[in-house]
C-alpha positions as a Markdown table, in Angstrom:
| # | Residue | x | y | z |
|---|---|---|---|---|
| 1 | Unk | -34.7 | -38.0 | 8.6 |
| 2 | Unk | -34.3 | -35.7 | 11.0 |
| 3 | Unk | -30.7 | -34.5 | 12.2 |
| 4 | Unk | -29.6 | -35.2 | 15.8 |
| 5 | Unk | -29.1 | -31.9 | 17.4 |
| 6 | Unk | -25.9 | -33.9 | 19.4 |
| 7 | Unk | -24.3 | -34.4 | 15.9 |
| 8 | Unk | -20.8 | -32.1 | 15.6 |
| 9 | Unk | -22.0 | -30.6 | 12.4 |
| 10 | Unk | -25.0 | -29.2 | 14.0 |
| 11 | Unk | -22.9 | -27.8 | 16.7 |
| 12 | Unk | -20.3 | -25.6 | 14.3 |
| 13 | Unk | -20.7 | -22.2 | 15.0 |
| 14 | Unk | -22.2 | -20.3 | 12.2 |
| 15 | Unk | -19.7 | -18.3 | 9.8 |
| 16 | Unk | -17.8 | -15.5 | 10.6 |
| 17 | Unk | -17.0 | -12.1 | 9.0 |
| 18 | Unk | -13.5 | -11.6 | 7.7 |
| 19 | Unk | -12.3 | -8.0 | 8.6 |
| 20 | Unk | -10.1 | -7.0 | 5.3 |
| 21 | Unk | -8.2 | -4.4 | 7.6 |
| 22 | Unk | -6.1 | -1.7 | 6.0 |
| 23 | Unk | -3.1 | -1.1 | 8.7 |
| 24 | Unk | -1.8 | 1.7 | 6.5 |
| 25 | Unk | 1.8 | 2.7 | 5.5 |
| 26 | Unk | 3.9 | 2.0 | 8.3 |
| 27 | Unk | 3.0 | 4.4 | 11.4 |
| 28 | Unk | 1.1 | 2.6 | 13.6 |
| 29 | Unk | -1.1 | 6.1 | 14.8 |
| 30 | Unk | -2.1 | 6.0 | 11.2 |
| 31 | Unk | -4.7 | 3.6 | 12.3 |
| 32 | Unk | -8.4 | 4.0 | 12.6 |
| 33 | Unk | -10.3 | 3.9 | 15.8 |
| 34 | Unk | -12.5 | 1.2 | 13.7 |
| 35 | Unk | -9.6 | -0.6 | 12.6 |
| 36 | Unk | -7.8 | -0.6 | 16.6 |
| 37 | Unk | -11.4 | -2.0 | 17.5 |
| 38 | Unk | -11.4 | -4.8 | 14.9 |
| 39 | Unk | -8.1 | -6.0 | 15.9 |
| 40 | Unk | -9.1 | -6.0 | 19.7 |
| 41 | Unk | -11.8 | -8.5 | 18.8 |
| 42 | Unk | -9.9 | -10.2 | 16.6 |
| 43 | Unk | -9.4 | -14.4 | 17.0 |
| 44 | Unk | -6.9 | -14.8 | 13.9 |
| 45 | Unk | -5.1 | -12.4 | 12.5 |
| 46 | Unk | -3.5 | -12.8 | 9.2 |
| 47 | Unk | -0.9 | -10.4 | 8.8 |
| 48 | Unk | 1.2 | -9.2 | 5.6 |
| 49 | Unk | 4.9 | -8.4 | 5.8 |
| 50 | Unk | 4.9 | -4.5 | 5.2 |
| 51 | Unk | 2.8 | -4.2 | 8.5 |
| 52 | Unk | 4.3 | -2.9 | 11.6 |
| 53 | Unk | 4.7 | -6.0 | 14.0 |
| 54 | Unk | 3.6 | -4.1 | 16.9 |
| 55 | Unk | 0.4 | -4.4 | 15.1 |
| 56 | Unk | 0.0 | -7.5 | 17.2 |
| 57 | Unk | 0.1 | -6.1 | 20.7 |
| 58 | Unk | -3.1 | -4.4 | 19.4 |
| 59 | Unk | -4.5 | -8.0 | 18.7 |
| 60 | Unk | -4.4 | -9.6 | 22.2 |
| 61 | Unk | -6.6 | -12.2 | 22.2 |
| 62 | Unk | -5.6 | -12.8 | 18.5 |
| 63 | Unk | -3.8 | -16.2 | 17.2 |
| 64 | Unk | -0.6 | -14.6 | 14.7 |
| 65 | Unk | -0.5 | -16.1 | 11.0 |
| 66 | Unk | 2.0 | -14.3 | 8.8 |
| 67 | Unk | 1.3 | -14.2 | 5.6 |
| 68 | Unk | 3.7 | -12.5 | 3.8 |
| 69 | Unk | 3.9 | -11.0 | 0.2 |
| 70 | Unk | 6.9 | -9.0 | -0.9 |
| 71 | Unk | 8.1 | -8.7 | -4.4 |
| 72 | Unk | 11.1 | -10.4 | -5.4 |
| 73 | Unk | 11.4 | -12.7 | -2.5 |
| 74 | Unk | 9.5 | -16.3 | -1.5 |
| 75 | Unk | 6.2 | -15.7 | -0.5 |
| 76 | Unk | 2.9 | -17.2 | 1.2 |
| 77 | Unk | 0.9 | -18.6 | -2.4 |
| 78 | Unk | -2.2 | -16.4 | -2.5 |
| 79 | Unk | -4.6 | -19.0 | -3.0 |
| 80 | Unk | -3.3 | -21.0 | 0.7 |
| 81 | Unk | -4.4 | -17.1 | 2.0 |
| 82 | Unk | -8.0 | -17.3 | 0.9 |
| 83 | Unk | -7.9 | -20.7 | 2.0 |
| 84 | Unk | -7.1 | -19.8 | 5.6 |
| 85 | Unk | -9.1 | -17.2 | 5.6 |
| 86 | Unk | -12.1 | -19.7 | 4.5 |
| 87 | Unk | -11.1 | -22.2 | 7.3 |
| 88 | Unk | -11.0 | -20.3 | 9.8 |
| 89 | Unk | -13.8 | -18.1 | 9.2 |
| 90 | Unk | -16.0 | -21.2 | 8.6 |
| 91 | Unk | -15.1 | -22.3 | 11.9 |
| 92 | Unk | -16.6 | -19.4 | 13.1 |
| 93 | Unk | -13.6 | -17.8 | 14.4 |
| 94 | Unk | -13.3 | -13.9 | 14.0 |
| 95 | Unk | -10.6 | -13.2 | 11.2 |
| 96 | Unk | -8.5 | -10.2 | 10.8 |
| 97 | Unk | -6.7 | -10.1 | 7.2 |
| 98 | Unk | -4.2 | -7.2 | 7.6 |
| 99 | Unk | -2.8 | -5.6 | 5.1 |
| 100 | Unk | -0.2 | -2.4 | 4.6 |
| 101 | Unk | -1.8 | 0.8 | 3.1 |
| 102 | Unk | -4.8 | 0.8 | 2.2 |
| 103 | Unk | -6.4 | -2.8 | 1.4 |
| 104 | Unk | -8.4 | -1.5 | -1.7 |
| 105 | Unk | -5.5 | -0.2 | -3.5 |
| 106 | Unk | -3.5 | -2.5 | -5.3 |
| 107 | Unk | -4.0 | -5.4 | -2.4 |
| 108 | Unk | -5.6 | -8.1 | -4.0 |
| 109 | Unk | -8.7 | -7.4 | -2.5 |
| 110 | Unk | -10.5 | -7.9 | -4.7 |
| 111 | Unk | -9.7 | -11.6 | -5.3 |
| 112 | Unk | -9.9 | -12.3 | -2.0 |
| 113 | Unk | -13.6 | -10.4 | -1.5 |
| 114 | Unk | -14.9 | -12.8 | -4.5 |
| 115 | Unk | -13.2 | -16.0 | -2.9 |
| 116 | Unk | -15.0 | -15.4 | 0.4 |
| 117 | Unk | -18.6 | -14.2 | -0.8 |
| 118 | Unk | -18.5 | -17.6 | -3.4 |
| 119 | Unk | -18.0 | -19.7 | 0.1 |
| 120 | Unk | -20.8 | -17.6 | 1.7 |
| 121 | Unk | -18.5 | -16.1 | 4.1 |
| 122 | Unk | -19.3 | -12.4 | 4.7 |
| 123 | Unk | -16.8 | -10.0 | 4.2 |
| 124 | Unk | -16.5 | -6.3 | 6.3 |
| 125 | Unk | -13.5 | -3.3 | 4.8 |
| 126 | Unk | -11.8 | -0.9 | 6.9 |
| 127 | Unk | -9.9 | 1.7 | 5.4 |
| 128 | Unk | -6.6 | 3.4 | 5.9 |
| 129 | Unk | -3.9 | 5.4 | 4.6 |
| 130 | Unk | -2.3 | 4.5 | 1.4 |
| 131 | Unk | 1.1 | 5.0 | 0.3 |
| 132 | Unk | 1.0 | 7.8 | -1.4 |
| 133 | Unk | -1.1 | 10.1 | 0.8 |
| 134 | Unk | 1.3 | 9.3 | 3.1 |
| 135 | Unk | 4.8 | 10.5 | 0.9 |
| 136 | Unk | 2.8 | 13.5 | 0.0 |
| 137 | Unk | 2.1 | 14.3 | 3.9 |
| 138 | Unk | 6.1 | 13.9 | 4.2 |
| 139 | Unk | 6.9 | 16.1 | 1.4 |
| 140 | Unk | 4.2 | 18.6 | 2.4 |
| 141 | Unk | 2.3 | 18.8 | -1.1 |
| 142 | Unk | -0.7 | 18.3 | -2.6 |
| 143 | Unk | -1.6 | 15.3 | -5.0 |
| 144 | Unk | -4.1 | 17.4 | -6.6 |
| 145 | Unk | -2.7 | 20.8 | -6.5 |
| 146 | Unk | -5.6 | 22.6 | -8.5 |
| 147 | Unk | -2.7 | 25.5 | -9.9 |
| 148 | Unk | -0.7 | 22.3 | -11.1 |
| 149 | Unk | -3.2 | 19.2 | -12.3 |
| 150 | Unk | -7.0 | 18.3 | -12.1 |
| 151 | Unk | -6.4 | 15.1 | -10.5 |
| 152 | Unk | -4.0 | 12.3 | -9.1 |
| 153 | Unk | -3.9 | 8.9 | -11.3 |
| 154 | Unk | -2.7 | 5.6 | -9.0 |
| 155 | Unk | -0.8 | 3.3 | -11.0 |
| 156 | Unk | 0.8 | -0.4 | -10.5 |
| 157 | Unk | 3.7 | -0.6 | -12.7 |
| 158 | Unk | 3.0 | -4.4 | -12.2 |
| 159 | Unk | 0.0 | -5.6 | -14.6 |
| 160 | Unk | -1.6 | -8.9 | -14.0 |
| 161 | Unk | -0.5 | -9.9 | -17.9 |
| 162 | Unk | 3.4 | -8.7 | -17.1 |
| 163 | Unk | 2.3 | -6.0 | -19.8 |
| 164 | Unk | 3.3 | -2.3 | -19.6 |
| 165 | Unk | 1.2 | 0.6 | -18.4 |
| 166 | Unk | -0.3 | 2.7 | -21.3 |
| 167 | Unk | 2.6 | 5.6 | -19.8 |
| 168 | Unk | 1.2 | 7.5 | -23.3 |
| 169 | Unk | -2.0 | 7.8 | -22.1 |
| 170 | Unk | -0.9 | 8.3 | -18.4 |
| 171 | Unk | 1.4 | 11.6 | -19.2 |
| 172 | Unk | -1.2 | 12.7 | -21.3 |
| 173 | Unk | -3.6 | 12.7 | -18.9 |
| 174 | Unk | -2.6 | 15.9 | -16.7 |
| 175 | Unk | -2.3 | 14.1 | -13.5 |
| 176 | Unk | 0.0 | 13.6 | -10.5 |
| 177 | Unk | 0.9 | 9.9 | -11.4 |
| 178 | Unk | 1.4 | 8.2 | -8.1 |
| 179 | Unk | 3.0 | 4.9 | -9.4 |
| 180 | Unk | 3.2 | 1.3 | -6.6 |
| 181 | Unk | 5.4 | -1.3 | -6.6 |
| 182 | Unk | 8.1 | 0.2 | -9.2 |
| 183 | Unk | 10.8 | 0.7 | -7.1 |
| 184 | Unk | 12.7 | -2.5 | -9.1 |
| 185 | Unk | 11.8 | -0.9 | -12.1 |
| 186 | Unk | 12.9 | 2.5 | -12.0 |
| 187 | Unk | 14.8 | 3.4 | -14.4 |
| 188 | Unk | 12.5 | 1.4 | -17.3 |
| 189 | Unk | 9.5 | 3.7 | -15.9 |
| 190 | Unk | 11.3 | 6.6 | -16.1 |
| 191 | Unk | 12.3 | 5.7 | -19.5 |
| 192 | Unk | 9.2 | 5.4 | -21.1 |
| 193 | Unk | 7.6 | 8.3 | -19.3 |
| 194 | Unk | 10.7 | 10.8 | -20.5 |
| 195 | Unk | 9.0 | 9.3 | -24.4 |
| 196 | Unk | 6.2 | 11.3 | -23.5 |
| 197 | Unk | 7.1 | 14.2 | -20.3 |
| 198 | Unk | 10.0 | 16.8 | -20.5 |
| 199 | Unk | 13.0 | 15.4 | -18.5 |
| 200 | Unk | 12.6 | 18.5 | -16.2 |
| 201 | Unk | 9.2 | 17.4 | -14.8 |
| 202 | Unk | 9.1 | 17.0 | -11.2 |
| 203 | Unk | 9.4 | 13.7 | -9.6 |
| 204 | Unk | 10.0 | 12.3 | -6.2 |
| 205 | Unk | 10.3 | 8.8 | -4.6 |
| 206 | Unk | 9.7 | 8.3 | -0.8 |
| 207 | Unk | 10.5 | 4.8 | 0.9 |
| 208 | Unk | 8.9 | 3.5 | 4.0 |
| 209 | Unk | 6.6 | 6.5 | 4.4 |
| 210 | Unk | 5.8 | 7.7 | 7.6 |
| 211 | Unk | 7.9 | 5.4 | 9.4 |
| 212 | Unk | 11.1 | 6.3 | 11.3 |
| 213 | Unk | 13.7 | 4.8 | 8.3 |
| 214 | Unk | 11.3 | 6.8 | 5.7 |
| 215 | Unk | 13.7 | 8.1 | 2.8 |
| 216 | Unk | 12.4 | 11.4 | 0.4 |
| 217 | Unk | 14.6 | 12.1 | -2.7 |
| 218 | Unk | 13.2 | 15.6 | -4.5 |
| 219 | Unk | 14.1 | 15.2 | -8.2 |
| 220 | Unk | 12.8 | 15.4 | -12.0 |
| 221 | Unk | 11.9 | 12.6 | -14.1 |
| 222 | Unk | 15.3 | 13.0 | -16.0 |
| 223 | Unk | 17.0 | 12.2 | -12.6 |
| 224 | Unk | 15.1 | 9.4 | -11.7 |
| 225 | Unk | 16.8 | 6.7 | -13.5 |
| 226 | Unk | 20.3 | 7.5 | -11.7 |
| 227 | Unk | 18.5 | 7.3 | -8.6 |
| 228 | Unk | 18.5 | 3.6 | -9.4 |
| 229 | Unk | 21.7 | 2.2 | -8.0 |
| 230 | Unk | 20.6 | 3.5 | -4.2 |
| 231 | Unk | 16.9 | 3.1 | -4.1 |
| 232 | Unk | 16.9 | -0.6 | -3.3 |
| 233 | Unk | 15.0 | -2.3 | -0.2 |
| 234 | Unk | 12.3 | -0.9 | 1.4 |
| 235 | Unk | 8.9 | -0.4 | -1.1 |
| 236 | Unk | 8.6 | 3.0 | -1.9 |
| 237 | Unk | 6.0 | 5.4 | -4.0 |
| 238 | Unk | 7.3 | 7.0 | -6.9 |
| 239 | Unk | 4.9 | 10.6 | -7.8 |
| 240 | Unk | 5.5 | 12.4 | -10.5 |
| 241 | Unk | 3.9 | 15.5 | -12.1 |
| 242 | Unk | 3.9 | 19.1 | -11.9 |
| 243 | Unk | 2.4 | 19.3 | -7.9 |
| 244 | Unk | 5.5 | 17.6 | -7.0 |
| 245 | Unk | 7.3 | 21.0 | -7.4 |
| 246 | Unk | 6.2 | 22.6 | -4.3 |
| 247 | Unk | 8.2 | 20.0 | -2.9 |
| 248 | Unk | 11.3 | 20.6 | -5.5 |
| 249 | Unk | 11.2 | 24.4 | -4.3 |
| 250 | Unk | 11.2 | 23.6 | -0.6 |
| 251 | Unk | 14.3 | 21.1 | -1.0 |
| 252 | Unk | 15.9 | 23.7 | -2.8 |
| 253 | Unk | 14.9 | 26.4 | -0.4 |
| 254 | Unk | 16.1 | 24.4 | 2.7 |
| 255 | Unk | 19.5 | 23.3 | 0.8 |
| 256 | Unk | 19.9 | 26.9 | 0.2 |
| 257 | Unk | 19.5 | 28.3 | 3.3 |
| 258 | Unk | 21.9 | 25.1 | 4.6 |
| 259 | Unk | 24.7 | 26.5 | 2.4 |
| 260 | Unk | 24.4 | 29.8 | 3.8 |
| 261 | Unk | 24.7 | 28.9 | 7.3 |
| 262 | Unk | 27.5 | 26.7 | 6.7 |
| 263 | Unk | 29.4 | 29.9 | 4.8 |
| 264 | Unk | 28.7 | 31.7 | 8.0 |
């Protein structure tokens, strides 16, 4: 039997893309023309914690779901996420899923991607600035300084199974390590990379890159674990290896020159 065309389910609007939308570290000029047009045409927009909430402005036509997921504190389950982004998506509303950094890099994207495509709901990526381009910017180095390393390894110190990180196999590797979502764990990380890297390697954590309350500490790996006790809060990057001594040199450069002034 033939369907009657006046039937609601024949009048649902098909599906619509979900925009996975990287909204980068903090700064909101970080973004992408792409991604300032997505959000323009946005009809939902699902937005993480670590986003800027000016983001919104930006979204003005845009109906405001926060979805927030910080570590350590209550957050939105991420199976009621895919869910909304299903529902709305199916209802053929244009959905904006924001999220801080860049979306690919330790985001969850991936889930999310597999959810959406299994409900036949298509799924568009825009990129953006992660973390740890952005401390590097602030500390005016290179993550792949070809004098220091061959490459830049990124990192979760938080595995899916609550394991460790093979740290062995990471210090041996020659690269920056630019290690996420460690800031609670900092002295343990430190720890097991001083089993396998000379305490005097450089090291540096940077909170809140690029935006205004962004805080840089210069160090080695031997000083990272008394860093502990004031490096609480805001998410931060922690980067170690030897590129991360261009940055020791200028600290110590600008500290110098500091004392000299004051002695004048």
């Amino acid at each position: 039997m033939a369907r009657d065309p006046r039937h609601p389910a024949d009048l649902r609007r098909p599906p619509a893309e979900v925009v996975l939308l990287s909204a980068g570290p903090g700064d909101l000029e970080l973004l992408t023309l792409k991604a300032v047009r997505a959000l323009q045409e946005a009809e939902v927009l699902l937005l993480d914690e670590l986003v800027d909430p000016g983001i919104v402005e930006l979204a003005p036509h845009a109906r405001v779901v926060r979805v927030g997921k910080r570590g350590g504190c209550r957050s939105t389950p991420q199976a009621f996420i895919c869910r909304l982004m299903r529902r709305y998506a199916l209802q053929g509303l244009r959905v904006v899923r924001v999220k801080g950094g860049e979306a690919l890099m330790f985001g969850r994207a991936g889930e999310e991607i597999a959810f959406l495509r299994e409900a036949g709901v298509p799924v568009r990526i825009i990129n953006g600035v992660s973390a740890a381009f952005a401390a590097a910017a602030s500390l005016g180095v290179s993550l792949t300084h070809r004098e220091h390393c061959h490459g830049v390894t990124f990192v979760t110190a938080h595995t899916a199974d609550h394991g460790e990180p093979d740290w062995d196999a990471l210090a041996r590797g020659g690269t920056t390590l630019a290690i996420y979502m460690g800031m609670g764990r900092l002295a343990g990380i430190a720890r097991a990379l001083l089993a396998h890297l000379p305490a005097g390697t450089p090291a540096a954590v940077v909170q809140g890159a690029s935006r205004e309350d962004e805080r840089l500490v210069v160090d080695t790996l031997g000083g990272l674990a008394e860093m502990q006790a004031t490096h609480r809060g805001a998410p931060g990057v922690i980067l170690v290896g030897a590129a991360l001594g261009e940055a020791i040199g200028v600290a110590t450069e600008a500290a110098s020159c500091m004392e000299r002034m004051v002695a004048s």
